[in-house]
C-alpha positions in Angstrom: 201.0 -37.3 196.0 199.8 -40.7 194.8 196.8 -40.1 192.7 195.8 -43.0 191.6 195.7 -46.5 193.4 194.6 -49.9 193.2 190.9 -48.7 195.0 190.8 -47.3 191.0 191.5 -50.7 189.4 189.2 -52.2 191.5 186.4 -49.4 192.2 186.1 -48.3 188.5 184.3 -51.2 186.5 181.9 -51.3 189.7 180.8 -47.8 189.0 180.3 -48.3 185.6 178.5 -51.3 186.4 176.5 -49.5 189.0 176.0 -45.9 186.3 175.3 -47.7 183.4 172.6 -49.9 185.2 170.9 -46.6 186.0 171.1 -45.0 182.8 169.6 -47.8 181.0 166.9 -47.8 183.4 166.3 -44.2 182.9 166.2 -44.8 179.3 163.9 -47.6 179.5 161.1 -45.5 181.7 161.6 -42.2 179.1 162.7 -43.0 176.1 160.5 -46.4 175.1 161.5 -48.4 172.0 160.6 -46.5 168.8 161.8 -43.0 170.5 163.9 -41.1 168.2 166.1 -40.2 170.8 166.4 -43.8 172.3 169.3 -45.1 170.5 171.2 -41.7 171.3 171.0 -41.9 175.0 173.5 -44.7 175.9 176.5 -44.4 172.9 176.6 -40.6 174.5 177.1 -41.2 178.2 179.3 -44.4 176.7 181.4 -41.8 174.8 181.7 -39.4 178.0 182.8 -42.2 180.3 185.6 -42.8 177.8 186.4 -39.4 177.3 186.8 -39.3 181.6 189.0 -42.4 181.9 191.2 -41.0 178.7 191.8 -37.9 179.5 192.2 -38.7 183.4 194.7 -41.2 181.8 196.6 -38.4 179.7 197.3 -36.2 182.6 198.3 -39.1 185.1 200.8 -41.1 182.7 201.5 -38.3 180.0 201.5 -34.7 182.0 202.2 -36.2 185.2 200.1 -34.1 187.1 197.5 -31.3 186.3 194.3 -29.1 186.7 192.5 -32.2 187.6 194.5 -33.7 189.9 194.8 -30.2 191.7 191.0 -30.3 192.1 191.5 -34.0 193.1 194.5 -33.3 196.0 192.6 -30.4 197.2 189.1 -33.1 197.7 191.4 -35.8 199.4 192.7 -33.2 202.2 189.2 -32.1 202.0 187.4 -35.3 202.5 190.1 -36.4 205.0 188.9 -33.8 207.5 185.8 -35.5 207.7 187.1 -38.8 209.3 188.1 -36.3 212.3 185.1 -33.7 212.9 182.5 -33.6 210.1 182.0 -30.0 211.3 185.4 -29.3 210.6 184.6 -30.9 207.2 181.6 -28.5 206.8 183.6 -25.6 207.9 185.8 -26.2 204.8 183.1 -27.2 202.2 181.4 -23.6 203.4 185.1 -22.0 203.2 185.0 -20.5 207.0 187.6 -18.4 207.9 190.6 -19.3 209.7 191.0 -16.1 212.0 187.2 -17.7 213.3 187.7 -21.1 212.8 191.3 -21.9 213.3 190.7 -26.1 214.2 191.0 -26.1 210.2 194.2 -24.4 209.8 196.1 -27.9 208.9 193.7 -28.0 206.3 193.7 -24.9 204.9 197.5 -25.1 204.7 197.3 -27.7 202.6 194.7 -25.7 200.2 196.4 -23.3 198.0 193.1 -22.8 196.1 191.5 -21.9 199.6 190.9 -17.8 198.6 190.8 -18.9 194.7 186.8 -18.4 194.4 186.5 -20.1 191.4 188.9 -23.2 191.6 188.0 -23.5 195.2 184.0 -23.8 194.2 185.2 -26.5 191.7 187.2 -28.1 194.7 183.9 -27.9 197.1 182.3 -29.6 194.2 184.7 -32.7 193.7 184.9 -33.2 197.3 181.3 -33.5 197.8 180.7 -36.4 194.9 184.1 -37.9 195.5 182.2 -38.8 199.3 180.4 -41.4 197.1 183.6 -42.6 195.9 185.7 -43.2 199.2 187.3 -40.2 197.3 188.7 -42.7 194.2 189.9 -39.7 191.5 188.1 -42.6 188.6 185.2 -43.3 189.8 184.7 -39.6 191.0 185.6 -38.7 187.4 182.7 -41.3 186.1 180.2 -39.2 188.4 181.4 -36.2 186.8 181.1 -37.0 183.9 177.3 -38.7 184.2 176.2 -35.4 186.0 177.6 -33.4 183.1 175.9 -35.6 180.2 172.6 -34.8 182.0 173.0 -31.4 181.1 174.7 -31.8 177.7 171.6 -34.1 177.1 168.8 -31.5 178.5 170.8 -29.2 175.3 170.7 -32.1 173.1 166.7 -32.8 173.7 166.2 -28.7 173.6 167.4 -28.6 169.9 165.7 -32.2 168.9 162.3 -30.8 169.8 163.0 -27.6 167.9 164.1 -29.6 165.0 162.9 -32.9 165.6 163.9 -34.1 161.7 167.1 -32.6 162.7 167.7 -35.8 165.6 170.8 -37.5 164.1 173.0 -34.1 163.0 172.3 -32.7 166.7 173.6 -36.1 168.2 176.9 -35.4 166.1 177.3 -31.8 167.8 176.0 -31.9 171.2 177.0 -35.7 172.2 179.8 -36.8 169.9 182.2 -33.7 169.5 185.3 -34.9 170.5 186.6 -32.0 172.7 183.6 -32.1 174.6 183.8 -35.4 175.4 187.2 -35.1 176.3 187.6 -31.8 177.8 183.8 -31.9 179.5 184.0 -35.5 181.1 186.8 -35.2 183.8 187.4 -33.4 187.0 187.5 -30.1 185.7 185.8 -26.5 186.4 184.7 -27.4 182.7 182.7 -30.1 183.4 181.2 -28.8 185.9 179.8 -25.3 183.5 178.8 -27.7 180.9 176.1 -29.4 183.0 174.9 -26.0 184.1 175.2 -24.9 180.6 173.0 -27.4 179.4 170.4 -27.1 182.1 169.8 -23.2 181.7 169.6 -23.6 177.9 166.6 -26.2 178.4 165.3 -24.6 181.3 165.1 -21.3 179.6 163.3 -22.8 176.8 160.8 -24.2 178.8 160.2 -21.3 180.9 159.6 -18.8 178.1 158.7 -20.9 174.9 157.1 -23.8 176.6 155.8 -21.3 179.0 156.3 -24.5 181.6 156.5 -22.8 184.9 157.3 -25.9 187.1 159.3 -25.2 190.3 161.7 -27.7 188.5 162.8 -25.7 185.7 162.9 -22.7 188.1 165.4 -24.8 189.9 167.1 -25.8 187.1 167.7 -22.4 185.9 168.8 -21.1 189.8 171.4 -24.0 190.4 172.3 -24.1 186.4 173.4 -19.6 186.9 174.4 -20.4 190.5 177.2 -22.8 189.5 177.7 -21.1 186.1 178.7 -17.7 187.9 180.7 -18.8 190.5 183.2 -21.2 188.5 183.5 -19.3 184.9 181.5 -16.1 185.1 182.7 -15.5 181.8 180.5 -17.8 180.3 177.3 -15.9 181.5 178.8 -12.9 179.6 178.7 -14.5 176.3 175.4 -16.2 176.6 172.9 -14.1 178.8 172.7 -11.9 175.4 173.0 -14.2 173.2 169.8 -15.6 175.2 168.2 -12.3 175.6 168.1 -12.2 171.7 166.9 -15.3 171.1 163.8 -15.0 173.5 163.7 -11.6 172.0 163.5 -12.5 168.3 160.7 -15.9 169.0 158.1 -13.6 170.7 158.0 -10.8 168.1 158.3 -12.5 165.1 154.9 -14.3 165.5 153.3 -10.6 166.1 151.6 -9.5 162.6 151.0 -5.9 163.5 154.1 -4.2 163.0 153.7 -1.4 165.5 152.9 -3.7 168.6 156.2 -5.6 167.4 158.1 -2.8 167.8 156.6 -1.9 171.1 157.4 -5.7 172.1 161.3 -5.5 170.7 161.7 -1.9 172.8 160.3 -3.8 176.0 162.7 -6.6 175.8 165.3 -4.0 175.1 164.5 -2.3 178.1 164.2 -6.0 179.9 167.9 -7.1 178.2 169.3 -3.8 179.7 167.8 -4.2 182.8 169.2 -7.2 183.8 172.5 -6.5 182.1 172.5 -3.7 184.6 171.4 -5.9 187.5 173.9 -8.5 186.5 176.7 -5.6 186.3 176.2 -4.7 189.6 176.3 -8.0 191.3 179.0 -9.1 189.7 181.3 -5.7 189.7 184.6 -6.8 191.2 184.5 -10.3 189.0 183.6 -8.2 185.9 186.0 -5.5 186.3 189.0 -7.5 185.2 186.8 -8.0 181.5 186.8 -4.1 181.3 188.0 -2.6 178.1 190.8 -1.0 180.2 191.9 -4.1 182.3 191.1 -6.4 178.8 194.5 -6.9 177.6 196.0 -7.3 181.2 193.7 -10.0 181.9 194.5 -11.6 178.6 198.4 -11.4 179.4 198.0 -13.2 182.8 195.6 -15.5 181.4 198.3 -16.5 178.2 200.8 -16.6 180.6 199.4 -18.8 183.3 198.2 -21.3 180.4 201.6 -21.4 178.8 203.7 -22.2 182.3 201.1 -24.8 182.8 201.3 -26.2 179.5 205.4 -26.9 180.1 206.6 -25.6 177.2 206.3 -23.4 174.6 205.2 -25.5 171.4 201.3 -25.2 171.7 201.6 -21.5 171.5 200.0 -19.1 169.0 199.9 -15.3 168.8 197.2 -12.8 166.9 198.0 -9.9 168.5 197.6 -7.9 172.0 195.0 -6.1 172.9 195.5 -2.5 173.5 192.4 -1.6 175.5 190.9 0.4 173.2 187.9 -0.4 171.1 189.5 -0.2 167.8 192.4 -2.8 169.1 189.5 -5.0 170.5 187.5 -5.2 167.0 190.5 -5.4 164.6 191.6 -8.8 167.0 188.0 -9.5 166.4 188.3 -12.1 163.3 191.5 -13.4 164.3 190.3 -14.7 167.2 187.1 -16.1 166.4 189.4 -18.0 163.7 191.7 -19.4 166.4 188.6 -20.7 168.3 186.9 -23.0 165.3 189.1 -23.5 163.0 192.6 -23.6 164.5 195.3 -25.2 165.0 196.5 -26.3 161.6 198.2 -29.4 160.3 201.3 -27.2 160.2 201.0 -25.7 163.7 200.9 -29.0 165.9 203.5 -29.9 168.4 201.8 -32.1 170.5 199.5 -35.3 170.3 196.9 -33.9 172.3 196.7 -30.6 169.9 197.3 -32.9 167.1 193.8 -34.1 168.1 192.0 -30.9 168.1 193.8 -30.1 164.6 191.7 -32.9 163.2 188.5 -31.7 164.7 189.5 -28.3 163.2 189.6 -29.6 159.8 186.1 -31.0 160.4 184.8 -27.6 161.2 186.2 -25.9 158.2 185.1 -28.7 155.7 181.9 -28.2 157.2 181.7 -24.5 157.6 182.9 -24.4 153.5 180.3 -26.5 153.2 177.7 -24.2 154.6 178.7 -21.7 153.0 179.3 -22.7 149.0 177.5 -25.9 148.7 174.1 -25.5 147.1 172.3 -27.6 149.7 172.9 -25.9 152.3 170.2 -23.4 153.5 170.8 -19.9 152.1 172.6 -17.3 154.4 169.5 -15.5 155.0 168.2 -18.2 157.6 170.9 -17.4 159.8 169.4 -14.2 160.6 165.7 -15.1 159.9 165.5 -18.0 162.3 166.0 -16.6 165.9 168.1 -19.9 167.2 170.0 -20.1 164.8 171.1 -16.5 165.5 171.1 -17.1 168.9 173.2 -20.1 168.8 175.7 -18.2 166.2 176.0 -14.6 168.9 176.7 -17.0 171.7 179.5 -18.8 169.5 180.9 -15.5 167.9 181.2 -13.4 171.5 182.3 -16.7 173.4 185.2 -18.0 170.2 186.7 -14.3 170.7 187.0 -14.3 174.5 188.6 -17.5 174.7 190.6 -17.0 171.2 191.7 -13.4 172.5 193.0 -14.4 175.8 194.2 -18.1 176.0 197.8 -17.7 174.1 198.1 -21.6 174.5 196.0 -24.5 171.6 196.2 -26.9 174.6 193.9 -24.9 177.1 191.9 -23.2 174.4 190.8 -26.8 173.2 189.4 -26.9 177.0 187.8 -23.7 177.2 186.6 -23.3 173.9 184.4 -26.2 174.3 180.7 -24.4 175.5 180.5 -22.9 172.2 180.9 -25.8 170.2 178.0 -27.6 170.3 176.1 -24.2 169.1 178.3 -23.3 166.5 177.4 -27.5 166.0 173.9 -26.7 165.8 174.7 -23.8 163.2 176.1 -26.7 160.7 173.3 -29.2 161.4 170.4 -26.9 160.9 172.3 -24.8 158.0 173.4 -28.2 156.4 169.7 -29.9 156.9 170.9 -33.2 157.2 167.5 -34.8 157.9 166.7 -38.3 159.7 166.0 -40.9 156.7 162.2 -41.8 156.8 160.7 -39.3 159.5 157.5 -40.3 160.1 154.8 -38.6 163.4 155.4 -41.5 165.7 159.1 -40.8 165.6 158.5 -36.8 166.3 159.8 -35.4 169.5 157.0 -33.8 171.1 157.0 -31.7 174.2 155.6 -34.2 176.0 159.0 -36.6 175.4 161.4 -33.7 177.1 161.1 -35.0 180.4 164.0 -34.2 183.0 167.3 -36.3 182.6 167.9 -36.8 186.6 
C-alpha cells in the first residue's frame, strides 16, 4: 500500500500554516510578553512537528513500513467506509461485531488489529483525526503530534509552577528530550499515552494541591485514564503509585503534630490500597499477563515480537530472564533500570536510529554523575525529603524496569521508555538547580498563569 502521496507534499505546509497560526494565537492570549513560559511555547511544538515529519520520514524511506503506517492502513480502510454508509463507519469506530453487523465484513477483513484492544483503540483514534486530514498520513501525524504537545505542555507548566526558578532546566526535559520528540510526535499508541500522561499529571495536581475542582480538570483526568488504560495499561501500573505517594507525602508533611500525621499517612494507605484493589479488579484479565507467574512469559513474547519487527538481530541486548519468582524479579532489578537510562553504549550500536539514543544515553549518565558527585548539586537527602521529587524518581524506577525487563530490542525500548523520561528529567533539573539567570516576581509562574493548553 501507497502511504504516502503527493496530497502530503501539498497538504503538509498548509497544516503547518494552519497549526502554527493557532498556536501562536494561543500563546499570544496566555502567555503575554514578559511570561517566563512565553519563549518556550513555540520552539517546543516547532521541535514536535519536526520530530513527526522525521520519524514518519524514517519508517517510510528507511524501514519501509512500520507500526505507524499499520495504524495509518488500518484508518484509510477505516475512513474509506465512510464515503459508503457513515453508519457502517460508526459501526467500525465503535468495533461492532460482525456475527451482528455483517455489512462491515469487507472491512473488518482488511483489519488485522480488529480484536487487538489496544492497537485497535490507537487505530479508532488515527481514523477519527485523520477525517480532518482527507486521511493524509502527514498532516494526520502534525495533529498528533500538536494534541500530544498539549499534554507534554500541561506536564511542562505542572513542574514550572512548582519550581518556577526551575523554568529553563524543565524546558530541556519535558520539551526538548530528543526521544520524546521523536518517538512521541508521530502516529503511534505512544503519542497518544503521552498526551494523556501529561493531562492526568496536571489534572491531578490541580485537583488535590490546587484543590481546583473544575469540571475541566475532572474531565481531564477521566479522558487522560480513559485513553491511558485502554492503549498501554501498563503505564497506569507504574504511575498510579508513584502518584499515590506523592499526594501522600505533600499533605502530611505540612501536618506539625506528629500523631494526626500518622493518622493522615494510614488513611492514604488505606485510600492507595483501596483503589489498587478497585483498579485490580477492573482491570483483571489485562493485568493477569503482569503476574509474577505469567511475568517472564509476557516478557519473552514481548522481546520476541520487538525483535521480528525490528528485522534483524543487531539492536538486541540481553540481562537476563525472569524466572517468575520474586528473587529472579529483584536481582533483574538494577539491570534493567540501567538498560532504560543509560543504555545503549557507544560500543553496543548497530543502527543509526539506536546510534541516536546512545548519544542521549551519554547525556543522562554525564548528568546523572553529575548529580551524584558534583558538589553543586543538591545533597541526596532531597530526593527523599521533597515528595515530587520522590514521586517523579518511583514512577521512573518502576516504569525503567518494566520496559528494560521486557523489551529485548534498543530500537523499541527507545519508544517505550519515553513516559519516564521527562521525570527522571525533572530529577536532574531540580537535583542539579540550574536556576533561570535574573528571576525576578513578575517573571514567577503563578497559579493563576496555568491555564488549559486546548
Amino acid at each position: 500500500m501507497q502511504y504516502l502521496t503527493i496530497w502530503d507534499l501539498l497538504l503538509t505546509p498548509v497544516y503547518l500554516i494552519i497549526l502554527i497560526a493557532i498556536a501562536k494565537r494561543h500563546r499570544d492570549k496566555n502567555y503575554p510578553i514578559g511570561h517566563p513560559l512565553r519563549k518556550y511555547y513555540m520552539p517546543g511544538l516547532y521541535a514536535k512537528f519536526g520530530g513527526a515529519i522525521f520519524i514518519g520520514s524514517i519508517y517510510a524511506f528507511y524501514y519501509g513500513g512500520g507500526d505507524t503506517f499499520n495504524y495509518f492502513s488500518h484508518a484509510i480502510v477505516i475512513n474509506s467506509s465512510f464515503v459508503e454508509s457513515p453508519a457502517i463507519w460508526w459501526k467500525l469506530i465503535t468495533h461492532s461485531s460482525v456475527y451482528q453487523s455483517p455489512e462491515i465484513y469487507p472491512y473488518v477483513s482488511k483489519l488485522f488489529w480488529y480484536n487487538a484492544p489496544s492497537e485497535y483503540n490507537a487505530v479508532k483514534i488515527t481514523a477519527i483525526i485523520s477525517l480532518f486530514t482527507n486521511t493524509t498520513y502527514f498532516p494526520t501525524s502534525l495533529l498528533f503530534a500538536y494534541l500530544s504537545y498539549t499534554g507534554i505542555w500541561a506536564m511542562y507548566r505542572t513542574f514550572a509552577q512548582l519550581y518556577p526558578k526551575y523554568t529553563k532546566s524543565f524546558a530541556y526535559a519535558f520539551l526538548f528530550f530528543p526521544s520524546i520528540v521523536v518517538w512521541g510526535s508521530g502516529i503511534f499508541k505512544d503519542t497518544i499515552c503521552m498526551f494523556g500522561l501529561g493531562w492526568m499529571t496536571y489534572a491531578t495536581f490541580r485537583l488535590f494541591v490546587n484543590r481546583d475542582f473544575s469540571i475541566k480538570n475532572i474531565l481531564y483526568l477521566i479522558l487522560s485514564f480513559y485513553l491511558i488504560s485502554n492503549i498501554k495499561l501498563y503505564i497506569l501500573l507504574g504511575f498510579l503509585p508513584a502518584l499515590m505517594l506523592w499526594l501522600l507525602l505533600s499533605y502530611s508533611k505540612k501536618i506539625e503534630a506528629a500523631g494526626l500525621r500518622w493518622i493522615v499517612n494510614l488513611l492514604f494507605i488505606g485510600l492507595t490500597m483501596a483503589i489498587a484493589f478497585f483498579f485490580m479488579q477492573r482491570f483483571a484479565n489485562e493485568l493477569n499477563k503482569f503476574s509474577l507467574e505469567k511475568l517472564a512469559k509476557t516478557a519473552e513474547t514481548n522481546r520476541d515480537w520487538t525483535n521480528f519487527a525490528a528485522g534483524d538481530e543487531g539492536s538486541t541486548y540481553d540481562i537476563g530472564k525472569i524466572d517468575g519468582t520474586l528473587s529472579g524479579t529483584l536481582g533483574l532489578f538494577p539491570k534493567a533500570v540501567a538498560v532504560t537510562l543509560f543504555r545503549p553504549f557507544p560500543w553496543e550500536v548497530r543502527k543509526v536510529i539506536v546510534g541516536l539514543s546512545a548519544i542521549e544515553a551519554l547525556v543522562i549518565v554525564y548528568f546523572t554523575l553529575q548529580m551524584l558527585f558534583s558538589k553543586h548539586s543538591k545533597k541526596l537527602s532531597t530526593l527523599f525529603r521533597d515528595p515530587n521529587v520522590l514521586f517523579c524518581l518511583a514512577f521512573t524506577i518502576i516504569f525503567a524496569f518494566a520496559v528494560g525487563a521486557s523489551s529485548g530490542n534498543f530500537g523499541a525500548l527507545s519508544r517505550y521508555k519515553i513516559p519516564c523520561l521527562p521525570f527522571y528529567g525533572a530529577v536532574l533539573a531540580i537535583m542539579l538547580a540550574v536556576e533561570d539567570k535574573k528571576p525576578t516576581a513578575k517573571r514567577s509562574v503563578s497559579t493563576q498563569h496555568v491555564q488549559p493548553a486546548i
